[in-house]
C-alpha positions as CSV (number, residue, x, y, z in Angstrom):
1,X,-32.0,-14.6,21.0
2,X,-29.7,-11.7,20.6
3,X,-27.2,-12.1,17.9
4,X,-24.1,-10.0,16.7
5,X,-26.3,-8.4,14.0
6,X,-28.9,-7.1,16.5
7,X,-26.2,-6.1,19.0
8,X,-23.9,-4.3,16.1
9,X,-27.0,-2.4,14.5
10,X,-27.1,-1.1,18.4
11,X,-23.9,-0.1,18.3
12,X,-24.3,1.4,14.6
13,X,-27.3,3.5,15.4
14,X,-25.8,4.8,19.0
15,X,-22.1,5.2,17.4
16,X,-21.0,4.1,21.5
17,X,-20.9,1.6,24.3
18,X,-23.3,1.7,27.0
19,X,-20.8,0.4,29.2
20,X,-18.5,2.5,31.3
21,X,-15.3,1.1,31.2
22,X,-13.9,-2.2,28.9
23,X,-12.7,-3.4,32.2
24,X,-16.0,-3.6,32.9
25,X,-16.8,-5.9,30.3
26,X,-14.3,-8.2,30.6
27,X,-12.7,-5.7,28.6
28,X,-12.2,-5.4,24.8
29,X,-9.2,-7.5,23.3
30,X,-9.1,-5.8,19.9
31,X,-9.5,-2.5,17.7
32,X,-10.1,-3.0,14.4
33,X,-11.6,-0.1,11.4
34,X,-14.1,-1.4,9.7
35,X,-17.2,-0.3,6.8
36,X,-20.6,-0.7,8.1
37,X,-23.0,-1.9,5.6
38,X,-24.6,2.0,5.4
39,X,-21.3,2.9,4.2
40,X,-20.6,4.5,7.3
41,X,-16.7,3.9,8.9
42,X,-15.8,2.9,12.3
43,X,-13.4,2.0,15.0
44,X,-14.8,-1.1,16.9
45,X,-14.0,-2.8,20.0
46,X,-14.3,-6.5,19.6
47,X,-13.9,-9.1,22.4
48,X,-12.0,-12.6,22.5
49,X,-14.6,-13.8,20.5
50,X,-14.8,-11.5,18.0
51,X,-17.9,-9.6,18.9
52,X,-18.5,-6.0,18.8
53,X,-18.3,-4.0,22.4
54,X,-18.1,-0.2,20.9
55,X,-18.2,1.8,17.6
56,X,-17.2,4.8,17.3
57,X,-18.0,6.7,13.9
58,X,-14.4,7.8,12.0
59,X,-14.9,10.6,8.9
60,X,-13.7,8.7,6.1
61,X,-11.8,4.7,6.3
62,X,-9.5,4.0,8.8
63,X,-6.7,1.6,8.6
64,X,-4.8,0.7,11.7
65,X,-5.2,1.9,15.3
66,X,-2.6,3.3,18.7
67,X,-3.9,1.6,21.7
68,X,-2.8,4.0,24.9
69,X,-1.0,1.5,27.3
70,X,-2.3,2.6,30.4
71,X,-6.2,4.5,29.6
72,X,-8.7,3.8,28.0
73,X,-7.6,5.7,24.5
74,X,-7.3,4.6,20.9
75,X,-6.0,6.7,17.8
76,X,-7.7,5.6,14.9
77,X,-5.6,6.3,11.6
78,X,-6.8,7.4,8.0
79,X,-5.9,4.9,5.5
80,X,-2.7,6.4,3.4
81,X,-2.2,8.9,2.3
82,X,-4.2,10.3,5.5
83,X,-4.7,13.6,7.1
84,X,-6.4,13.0,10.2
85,X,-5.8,10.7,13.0
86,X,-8.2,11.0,15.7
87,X,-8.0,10.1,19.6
88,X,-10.9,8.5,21.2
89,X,-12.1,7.4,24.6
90,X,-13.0,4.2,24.2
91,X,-15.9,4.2,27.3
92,X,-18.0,6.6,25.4
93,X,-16.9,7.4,22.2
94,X,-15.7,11.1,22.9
95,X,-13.3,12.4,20.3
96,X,-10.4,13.8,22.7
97,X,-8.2,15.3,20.1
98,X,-7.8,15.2,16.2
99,X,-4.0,15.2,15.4
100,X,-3.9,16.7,11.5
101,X,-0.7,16.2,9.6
102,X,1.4,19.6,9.3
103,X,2.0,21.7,6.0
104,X,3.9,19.5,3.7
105,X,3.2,16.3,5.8
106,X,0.7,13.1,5.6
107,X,0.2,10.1,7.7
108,X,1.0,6.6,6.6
109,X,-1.6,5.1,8.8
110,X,0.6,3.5,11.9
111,X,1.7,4.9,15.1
112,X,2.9,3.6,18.8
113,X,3.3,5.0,22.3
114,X,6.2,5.4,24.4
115,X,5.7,2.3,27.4
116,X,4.7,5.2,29.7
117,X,2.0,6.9,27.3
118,X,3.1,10.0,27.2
119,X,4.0,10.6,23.7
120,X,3.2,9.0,20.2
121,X,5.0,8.8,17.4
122,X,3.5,8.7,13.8
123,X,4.8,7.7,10.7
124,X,4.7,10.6,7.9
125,X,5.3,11.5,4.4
126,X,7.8,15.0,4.0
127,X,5.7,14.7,0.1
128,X,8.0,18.0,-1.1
129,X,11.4,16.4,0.8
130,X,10.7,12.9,-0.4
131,X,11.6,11.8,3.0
132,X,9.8,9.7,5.5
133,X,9.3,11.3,8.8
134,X,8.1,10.6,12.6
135,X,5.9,12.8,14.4
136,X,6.5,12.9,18.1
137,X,3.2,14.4,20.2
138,X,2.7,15.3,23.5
139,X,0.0,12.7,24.2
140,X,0.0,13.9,27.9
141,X,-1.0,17.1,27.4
142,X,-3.5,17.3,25.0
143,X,-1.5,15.7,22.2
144,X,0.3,18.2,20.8
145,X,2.8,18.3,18.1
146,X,6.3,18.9,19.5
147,X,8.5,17.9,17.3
148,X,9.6,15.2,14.1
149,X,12.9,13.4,12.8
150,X,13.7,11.4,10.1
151,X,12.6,8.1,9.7
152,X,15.8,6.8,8.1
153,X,14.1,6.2,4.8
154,X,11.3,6.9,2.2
155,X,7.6,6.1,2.9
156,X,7.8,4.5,6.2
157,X,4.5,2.5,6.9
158,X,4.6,0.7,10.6
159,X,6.4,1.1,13.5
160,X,6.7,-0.2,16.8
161,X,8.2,0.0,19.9
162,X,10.7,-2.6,20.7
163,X,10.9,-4.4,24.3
164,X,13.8,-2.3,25.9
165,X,11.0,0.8,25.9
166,X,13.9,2.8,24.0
167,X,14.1,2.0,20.7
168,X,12.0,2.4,17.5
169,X,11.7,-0.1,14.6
170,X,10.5,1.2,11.6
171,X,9.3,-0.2,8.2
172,X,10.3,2.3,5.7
173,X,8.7,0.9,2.5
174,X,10.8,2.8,-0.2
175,X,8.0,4.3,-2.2
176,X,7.6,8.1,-2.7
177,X,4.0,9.7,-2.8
178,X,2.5,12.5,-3.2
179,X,-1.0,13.7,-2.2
180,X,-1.5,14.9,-5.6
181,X,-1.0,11.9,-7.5
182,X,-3.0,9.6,-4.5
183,X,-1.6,6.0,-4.3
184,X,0.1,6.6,-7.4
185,X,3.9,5.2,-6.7
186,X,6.6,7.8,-8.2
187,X,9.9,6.1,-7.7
188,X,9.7,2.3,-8.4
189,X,12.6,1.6,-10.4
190,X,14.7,3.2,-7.6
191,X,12.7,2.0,-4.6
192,X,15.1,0.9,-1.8
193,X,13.3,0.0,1.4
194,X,14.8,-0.6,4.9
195,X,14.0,-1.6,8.3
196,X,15.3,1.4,10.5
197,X,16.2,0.9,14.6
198,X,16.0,4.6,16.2
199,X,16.8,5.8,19.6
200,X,13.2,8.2,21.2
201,X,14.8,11.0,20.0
202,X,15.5,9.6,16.7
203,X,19.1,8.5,16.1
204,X,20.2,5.4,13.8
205,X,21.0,2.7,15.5
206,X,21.1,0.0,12.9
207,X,20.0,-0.8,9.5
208,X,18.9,-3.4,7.6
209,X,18.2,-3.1,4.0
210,X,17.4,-6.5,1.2
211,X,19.9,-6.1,-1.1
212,X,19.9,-5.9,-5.2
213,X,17.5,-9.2,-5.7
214,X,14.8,-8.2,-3.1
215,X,14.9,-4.4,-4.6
216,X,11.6,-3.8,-5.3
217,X,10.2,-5.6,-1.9
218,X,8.4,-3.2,0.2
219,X,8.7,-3.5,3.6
220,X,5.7,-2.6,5.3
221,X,4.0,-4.0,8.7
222,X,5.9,-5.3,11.9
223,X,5.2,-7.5,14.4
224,X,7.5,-8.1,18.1
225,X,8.3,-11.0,19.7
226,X,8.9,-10.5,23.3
227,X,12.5,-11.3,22.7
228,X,13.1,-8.4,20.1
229,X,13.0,-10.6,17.3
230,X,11.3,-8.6,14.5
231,X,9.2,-9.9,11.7
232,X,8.2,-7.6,8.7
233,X,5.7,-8.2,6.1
234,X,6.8,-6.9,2.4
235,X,4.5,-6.2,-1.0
236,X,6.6,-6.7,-4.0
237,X,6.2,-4.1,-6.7
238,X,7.6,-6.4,-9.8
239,X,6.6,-9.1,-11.7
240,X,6.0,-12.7,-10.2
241,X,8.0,-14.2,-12.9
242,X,10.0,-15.6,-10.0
243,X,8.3,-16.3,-6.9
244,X,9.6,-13.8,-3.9
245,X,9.4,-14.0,-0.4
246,X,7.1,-11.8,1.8
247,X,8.1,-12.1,5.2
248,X,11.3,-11.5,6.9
249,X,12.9,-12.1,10.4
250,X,15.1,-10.3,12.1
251,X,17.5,-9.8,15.1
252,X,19.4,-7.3,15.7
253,X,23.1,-7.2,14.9
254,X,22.4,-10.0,12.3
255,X,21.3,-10.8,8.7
256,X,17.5,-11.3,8.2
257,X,16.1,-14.1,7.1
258,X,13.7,-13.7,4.5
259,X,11.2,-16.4,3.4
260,X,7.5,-17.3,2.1
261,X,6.0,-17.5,-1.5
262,X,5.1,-15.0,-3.2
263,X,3.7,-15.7,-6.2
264,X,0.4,-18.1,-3.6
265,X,-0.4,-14.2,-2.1
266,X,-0.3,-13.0,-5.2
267,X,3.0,-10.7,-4.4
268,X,1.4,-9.0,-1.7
269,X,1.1,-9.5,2.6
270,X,-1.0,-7.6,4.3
271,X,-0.6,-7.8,7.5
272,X,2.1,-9.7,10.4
273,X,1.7,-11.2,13.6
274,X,3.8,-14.1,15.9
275,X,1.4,-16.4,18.0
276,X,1.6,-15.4,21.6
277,X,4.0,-18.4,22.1
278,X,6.3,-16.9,19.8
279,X,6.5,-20.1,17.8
280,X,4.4,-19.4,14.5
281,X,4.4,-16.1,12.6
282,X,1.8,-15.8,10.0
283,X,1.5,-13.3,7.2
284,X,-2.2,-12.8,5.0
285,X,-3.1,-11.7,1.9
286,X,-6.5,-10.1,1.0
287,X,-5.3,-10.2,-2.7
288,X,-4.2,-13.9,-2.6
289,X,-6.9,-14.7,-0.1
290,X,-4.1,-16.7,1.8
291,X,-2.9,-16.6,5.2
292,X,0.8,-18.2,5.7
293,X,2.0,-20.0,8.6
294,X,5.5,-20.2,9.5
295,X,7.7,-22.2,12.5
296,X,10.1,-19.4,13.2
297,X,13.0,-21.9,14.7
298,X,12.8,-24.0,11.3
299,X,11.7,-21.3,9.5
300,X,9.5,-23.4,7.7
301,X,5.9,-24.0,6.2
302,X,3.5,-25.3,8.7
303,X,0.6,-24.5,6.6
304,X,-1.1,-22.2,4.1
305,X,-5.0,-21.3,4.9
306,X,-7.4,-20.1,2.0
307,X,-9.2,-17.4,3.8
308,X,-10.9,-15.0,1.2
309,X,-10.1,-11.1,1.8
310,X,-7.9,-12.0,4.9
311,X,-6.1,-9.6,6.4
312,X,-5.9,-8.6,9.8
313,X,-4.0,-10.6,12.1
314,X,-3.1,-10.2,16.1
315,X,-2.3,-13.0,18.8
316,X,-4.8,-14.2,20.9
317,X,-4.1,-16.3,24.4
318,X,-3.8,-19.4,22.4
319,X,-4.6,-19.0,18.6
320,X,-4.5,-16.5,15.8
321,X,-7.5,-14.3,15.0
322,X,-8.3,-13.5,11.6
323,X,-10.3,-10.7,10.4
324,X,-11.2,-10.4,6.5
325,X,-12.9,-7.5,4.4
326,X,-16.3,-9.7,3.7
327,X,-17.1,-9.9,7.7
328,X,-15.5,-13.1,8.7
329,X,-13.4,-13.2,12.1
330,X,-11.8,-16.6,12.4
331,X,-9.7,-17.8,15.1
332,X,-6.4,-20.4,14.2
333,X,-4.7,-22.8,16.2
334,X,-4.4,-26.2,14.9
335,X,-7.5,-25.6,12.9
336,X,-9.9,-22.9,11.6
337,X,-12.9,-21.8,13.1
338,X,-14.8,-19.1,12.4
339,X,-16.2,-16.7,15.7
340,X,-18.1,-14.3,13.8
341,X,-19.5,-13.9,10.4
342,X,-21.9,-11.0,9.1
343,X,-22.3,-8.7,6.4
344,X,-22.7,-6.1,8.3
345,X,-19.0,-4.7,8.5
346,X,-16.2,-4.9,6.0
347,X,-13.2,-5.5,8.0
348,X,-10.3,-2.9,7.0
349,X,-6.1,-4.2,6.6
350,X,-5.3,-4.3,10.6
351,X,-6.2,-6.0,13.7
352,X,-4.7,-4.4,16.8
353,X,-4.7,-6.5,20.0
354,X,-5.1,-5.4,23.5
355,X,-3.1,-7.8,25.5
């Protein structure tokens, strides 16, 4: 019988696909970085169930991914503070380009297409300004650099593109790096973070920032409902003395609502998604080994799942998929199940779906 393991250590000792096209093969639903049990790190294609359709070797580990809306092309990210992004065809695991950070710049891991594909935009550290900027490249002609602007705020982390097609949302964590000093956070009892709304060409649209008692709440992943509403996942960089809330919601031209505990994901959310419905919103935690479900009308509980090292999320047709650092993919709806389990890969922080 063939199982995932025999098919992945195909995949692992190929680095590719020996298809031509995902369409092909009913066509991949997800992209998610991962650590192969050699050590090695990979971008992988997975399909609705979880199982492994490409991978495609990455230098050093990656953290989130770009799908390109209309071909077949992924950007895999370096996990912060990162120098390298790299562009891939997905159908055979050609590198196409490898976008490296300019002088005085790193990436924060994230990055999103305009609807038509023709540009990207990163999220980047100015480390000398202190200031968090977006990279705009020419992702029709060969990906080039062509310009930045400011990312109204320090040490943005996602970003996404809203419905309209026009307008950027970005979570700007608060926290100042510098490559020298690695993860090391430099500002935290001055940390202000903000979700940012920018026109393509970067202009400030709105603002939203927590406020005195949410101060050291870092806002950092993003997910969209179709409607615009905007849910953000935060880490909070204090003591749990008092339990704080990790997940906001947000609509523009109103407060957010923030809400969640804390103190069960041990101050920290990983990752964000809605279920496709738009219903649920969930939040994980690999350091809590939580993942929280919320009713977004009620803004309630509907349940809290123990999943150990859980972290990536994304929407599938009718469930939430769950991927989780010791090789579990699990699917959510009214229960768990689990689609795939092996310790062959170590699933990295995000799950990126192709829908």
């Amino acid at each position: 019988m063939t199982t995932r393991r025999n098919v992945l250590a195909g995949l692992l000792a190929t680095g590719v696909s020996p298809v031509t096209g995902w369409a092909d093969v009913g066509a991949p639903r997800f992209l998610a970085a991962g650590r192969a049990a050699d050590g090695q790190h990979h971008l992988f294609g997975l399909s609705a169930s979880g199982a492994p359709q490409f991978a495609i070797p990455l230098p050093s580990r990656g953290h989130a991914a770009a799908a390109h809306p209309t071909r077949c092309e992924a950007v895999a990210f370096a996990r912060r503070p990162g120098l390298f992004a790299i562009v891939m065809e997905c159908r055979n695991g050609d590198v196409i380009a490898k976008l490296h950070a300019p002088e005085g710049r790193h990436f924060y891991g994230h990055g999103v297409f305009s609807s038509d594909g023709r540009t990207l935009f990163t999220t980047e550290n100015d480390f000398e300004g202190g200031q968090g900027r977006i990279g705009v490249w020419d992702a029709a002609h060969g990906y080039r650099r062509i310009g930045e602007f400011s990312s109204g705020g320090v040490g943005p982390h996602d970003l996404r593109l809203m419905p309209d097609g026009a307008t950027l949302v970005v979570a700007n964590g608060g926290i100042e790096t510098h490559p020298d000093t690695g993860r090391a956070k430099l500002n935290l009892p001055f940390m202000q973070s903000n979700l940012s709304y920018l026109t393509l060409d970067g202009a400030q649209i709105e603002q939203v920032s927590l406020g005195a008692d949410h101060q050291l709440n870092s806002i950092r992943h993003l997910a969209l409902r179709d409607d615009g509403q905007v849910a953000f996942a935060m880490q909070w960089q204090g003591d749990l003395t008092q339990d704080r809330p990790l997940l906001g919601l947000h609509r523009r031209g109103s407060d957010a609502a923030l809400l969640g505990t804390g103190r069960e994901m041990q101050g920290y959310a990983g990752s964000v998604s809605y279920f496709a419905d738009g219903s649920r919103v969930a939040t994980s935690s690999p350091r809590g080994g939580r993942v929280q479900v919320f009713d977004t009308r009620t803004q309630q509980t509907v349940t809290s799942l123990a999943v150990p090292d859980a972290c990536g999320l994304a929407q599938a047709r009718s469930a939430l998929m769950i991927t989780t650092g010791t090789g579990a993919i699990l699917s959510f709806a009214t229960d768990t199940r689990v689609l795939q389990s092996s310790d062959q890969v170590a699933w990295d922080n995000h799950l990126i779906a192709l829908l």
